[in-house]
ZAMI-838626 format. One line per 2 residues: their letters; for each residue x, y, z of C-alpha. Coordinates in nm, 3 decimals, decimal comma. Layout:
# ZAMI-838626
a> X/Y/Z | ...
This chain:
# ZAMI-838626
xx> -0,304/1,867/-1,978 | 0,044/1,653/-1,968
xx> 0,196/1,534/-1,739 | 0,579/1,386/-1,730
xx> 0,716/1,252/-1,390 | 1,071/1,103/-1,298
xx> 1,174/1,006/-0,917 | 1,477/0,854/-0,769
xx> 1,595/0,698/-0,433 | 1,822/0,946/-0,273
xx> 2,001/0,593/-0,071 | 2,066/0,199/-0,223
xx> 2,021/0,149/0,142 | 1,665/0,235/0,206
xx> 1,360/0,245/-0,008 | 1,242/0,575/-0,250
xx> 1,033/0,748/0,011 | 0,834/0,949/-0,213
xx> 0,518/0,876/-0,469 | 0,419/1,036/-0,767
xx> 0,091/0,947/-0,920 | -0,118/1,107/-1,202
xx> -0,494/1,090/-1,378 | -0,665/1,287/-1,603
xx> -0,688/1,630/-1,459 | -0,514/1,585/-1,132
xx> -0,139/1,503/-1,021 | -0,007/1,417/-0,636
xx> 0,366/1,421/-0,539 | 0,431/1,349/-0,146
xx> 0,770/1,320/-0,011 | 0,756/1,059/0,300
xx> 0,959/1,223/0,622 | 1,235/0,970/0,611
xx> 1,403/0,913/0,982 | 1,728/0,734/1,088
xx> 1,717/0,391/0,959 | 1,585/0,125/1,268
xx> 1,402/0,425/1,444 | 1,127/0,342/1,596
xx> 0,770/0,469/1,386 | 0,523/0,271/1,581
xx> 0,419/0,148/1,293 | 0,482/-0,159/1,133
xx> 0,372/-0,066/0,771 | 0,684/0,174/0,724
xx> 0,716/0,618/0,539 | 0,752/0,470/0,200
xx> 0,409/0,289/0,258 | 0,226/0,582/0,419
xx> 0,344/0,787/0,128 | 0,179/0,563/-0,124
xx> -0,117/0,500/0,066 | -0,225/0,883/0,093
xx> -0,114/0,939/-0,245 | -0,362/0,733/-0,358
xx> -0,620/0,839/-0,138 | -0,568/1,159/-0,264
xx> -0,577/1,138/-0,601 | -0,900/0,910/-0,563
xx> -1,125/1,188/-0,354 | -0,989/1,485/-0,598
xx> -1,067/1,287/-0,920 | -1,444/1,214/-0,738
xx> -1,473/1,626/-0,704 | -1,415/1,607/-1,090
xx> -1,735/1,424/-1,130 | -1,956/1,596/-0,956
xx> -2,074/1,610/-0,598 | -1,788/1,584/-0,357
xx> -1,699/1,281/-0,197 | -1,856/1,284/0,170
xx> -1,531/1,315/0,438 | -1,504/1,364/0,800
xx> -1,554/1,683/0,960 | -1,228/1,855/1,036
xx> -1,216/2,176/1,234 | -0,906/2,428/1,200
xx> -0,611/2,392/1,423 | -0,544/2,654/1,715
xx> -0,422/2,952/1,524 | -0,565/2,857/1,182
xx> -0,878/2,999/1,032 | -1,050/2,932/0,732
xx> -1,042/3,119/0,429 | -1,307/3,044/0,223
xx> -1,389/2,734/0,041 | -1,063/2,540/0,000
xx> -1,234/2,185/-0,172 | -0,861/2,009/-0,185
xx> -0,826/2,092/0,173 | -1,119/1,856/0,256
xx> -0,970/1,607/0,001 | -0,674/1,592/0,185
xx> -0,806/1,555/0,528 | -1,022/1,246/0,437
xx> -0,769/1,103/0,302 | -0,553/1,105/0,588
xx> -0,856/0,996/0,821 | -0,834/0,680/0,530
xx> -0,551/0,583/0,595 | -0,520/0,607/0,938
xx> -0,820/0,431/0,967 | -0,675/0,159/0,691
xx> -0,365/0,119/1,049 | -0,539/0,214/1,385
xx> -0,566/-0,156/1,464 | -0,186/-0,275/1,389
xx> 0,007/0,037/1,474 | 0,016/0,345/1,724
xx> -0,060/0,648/1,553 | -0,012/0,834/1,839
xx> 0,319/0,783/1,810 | 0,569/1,064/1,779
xx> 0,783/0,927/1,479 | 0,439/0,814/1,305
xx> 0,461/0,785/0,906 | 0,456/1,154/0,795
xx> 0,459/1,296/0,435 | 0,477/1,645/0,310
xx> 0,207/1,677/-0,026 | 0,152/1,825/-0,328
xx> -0,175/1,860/-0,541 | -0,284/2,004/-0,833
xx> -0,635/1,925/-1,003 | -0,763/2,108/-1,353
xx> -1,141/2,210/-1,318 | -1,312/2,347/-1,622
xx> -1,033/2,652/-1,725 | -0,924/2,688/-1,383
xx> -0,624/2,481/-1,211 | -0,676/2,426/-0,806
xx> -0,319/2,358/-0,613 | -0,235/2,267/-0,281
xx> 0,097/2,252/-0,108 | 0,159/2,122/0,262
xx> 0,482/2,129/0,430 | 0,825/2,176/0,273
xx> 0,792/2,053/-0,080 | 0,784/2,260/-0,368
xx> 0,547/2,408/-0,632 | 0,648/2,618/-0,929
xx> 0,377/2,826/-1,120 | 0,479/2,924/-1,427
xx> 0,318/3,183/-1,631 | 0,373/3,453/-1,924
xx> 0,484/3,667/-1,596 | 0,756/3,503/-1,448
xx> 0,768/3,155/-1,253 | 0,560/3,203/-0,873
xx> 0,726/2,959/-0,609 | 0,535/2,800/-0,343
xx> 0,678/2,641/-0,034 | 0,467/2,487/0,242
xx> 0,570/2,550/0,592 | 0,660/2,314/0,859
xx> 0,317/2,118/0,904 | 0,281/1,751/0,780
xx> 0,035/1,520/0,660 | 0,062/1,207/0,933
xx> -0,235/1,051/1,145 | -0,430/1,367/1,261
xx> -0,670/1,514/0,914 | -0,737/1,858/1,094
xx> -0,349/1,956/0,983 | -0,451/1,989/0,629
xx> -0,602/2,301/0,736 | -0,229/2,403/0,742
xx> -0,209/2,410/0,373 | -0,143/2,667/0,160
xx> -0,401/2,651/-0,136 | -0,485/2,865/-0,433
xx> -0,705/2,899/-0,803 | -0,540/2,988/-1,078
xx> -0,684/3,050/-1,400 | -0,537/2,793/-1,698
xx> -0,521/3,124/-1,944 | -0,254/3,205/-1,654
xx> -0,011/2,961/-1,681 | 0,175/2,772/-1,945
xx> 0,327/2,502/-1,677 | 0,329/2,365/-1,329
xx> 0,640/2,200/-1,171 | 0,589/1,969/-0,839
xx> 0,894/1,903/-0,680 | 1,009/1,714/-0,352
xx> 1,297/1,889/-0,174 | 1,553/1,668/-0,299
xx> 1,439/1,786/-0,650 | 1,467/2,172/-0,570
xx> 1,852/2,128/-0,451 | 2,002/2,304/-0,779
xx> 1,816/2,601/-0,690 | 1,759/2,651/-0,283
xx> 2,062/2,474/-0,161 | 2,331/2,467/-0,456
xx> 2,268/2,810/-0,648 | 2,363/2,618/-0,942
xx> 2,009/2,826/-1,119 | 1,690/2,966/-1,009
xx> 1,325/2,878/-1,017 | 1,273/3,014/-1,341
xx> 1,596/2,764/-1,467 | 1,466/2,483/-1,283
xx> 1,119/2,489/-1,506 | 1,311/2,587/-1,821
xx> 1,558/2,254/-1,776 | 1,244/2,046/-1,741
xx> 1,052/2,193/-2,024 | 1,362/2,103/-2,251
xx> 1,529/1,807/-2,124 | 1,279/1,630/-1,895
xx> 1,222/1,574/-1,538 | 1,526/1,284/-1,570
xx> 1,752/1,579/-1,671 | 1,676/1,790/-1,393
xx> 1,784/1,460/-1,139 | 2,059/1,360/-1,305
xx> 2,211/1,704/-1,283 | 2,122/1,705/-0,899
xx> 2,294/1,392/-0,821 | 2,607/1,536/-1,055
xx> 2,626/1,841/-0,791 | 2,616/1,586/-0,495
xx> 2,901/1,367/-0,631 | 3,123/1,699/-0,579
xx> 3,080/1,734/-0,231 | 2,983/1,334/-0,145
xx> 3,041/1,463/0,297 | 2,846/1,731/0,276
xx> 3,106/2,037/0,325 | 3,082/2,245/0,087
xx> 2,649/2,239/0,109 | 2,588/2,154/0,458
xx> 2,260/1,884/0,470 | 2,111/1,617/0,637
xx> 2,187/1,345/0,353 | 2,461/1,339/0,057
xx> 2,143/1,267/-0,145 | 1,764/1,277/-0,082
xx> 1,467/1,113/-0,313 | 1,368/1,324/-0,554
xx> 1,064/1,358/-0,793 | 0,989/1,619/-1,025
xx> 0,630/1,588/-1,201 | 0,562/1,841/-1,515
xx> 0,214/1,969/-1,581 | 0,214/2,077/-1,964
xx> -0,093/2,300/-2,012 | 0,003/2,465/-2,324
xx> 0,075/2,144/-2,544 | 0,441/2,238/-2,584
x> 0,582/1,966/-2,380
């Protein structure tokens, strides 16, 4: 397993919101919910902060499943409308390590809050010959195998103060004979594809594979510069952060 990771603040006026961390066998990408600059987050520790903070969390509790017996967390039942479906080990990663962190804040800020620091996540961990994934809220995941490249899109649920929403992610196995690469990508990183039609999935993974996740930015933010207003691609900001991580799993990187 390789991994190659590039990120960029979308704005010189506020801080990269999302975090990109890697270990042996696992990889994290979260994308921090950025707001209106001044608004109000009843917390006083800030997105780009909460990002970092369960990213780390994260990738701690899924590289302790590597080792063994699983890392004790609290017990989280499903929200109304969500069942279980069989043993999902990252989801239980996940939710401790959102009870971490909001345990690491209760006493400074309000996470009860309705602007509390929110992040969408990504995760994928490499067990034995099998790779685990696990995709919450609106980021992106690219599988890409001898069969075509699989896309994977979380919903509208995200990672904040509350650990039963992880049940809200979508999860999967996939055997490494399977796949030759994985792509994590924020959703300022999946622009060239979702938003400006400039390629498809399948493009996005084969730009990365031969130029680099830099590459796949720096063609992004060439796309913005045409339309700097927003006109001619209607969306919330000119340009977002984006991070693109690679998982090589067929040493051809």
């Amino acid at each position: 397993m390789q991994v190659v990771w590039a990120t960029d603040q979308g704005s010189p006026q506020r801080r990269n919101e999302d975090f990109v961390a890697a270990a042996p066998g696992a990889v994290v990408v979260l994308d921090g919910c950025g707001l209106p600059l001044g608004a109000d987050l009843g917390c006083v520790h800030g997105t780009a902060w909460y990002a970092r903070s369960l990213g780390t969390r994260l990738l701690a509790r899924m590289l302790d499943g590597l080792g063994g017996a699983p890392q004790a967390g609290p017990p989280v039942g499903p929200p109304e409308g969500v069942h279980r479906r069989g043993n999902r080990p990252l989801v239980a990663r996940l939710a401790g390590a959102i009870s971490d962190v909001a345990a690491s804040h209760r006493a400074t800020c309000d996470l009860g809050h309705p602007n509390t620091p929110a992040a969408t996540v990504l995760a994928v961990r490499v067990r034995g010959d099998l790779l685990d994934y696990l995709v919450l809220a609106d980021s992106t995941l690219l599988l890409d195998g001898p069969r075509g490249v699989r896309e994977i899109t979380g919903g509208v649920a995200y990672a904040a103060a509350d650990p039963s929403v992880a049940e809200y992610a979508i999860t999967g196995t996939v055997p490494l004979a399977d796949l030759r690469g994985v792509l994590l990508l924020t959703d300022g990183a999946t622009r060239l594809a979702d938003l400006f039609r400039e390629t498809d999935w399948a493009g996005l993974v084969r730009l990365v594979r031969q130029d680099g996740p830099e590459a796949l930015i720096a063609r992004t933010r060439a796309v913005e510069r045409t339309d700097p207003h927003a006109v001619r691609w209607p969306r919330s900001k000119p340009s977002d952060d984006a991070t693109v991580a690679f998982v090589g799993l067929r040493g051809d990187m």
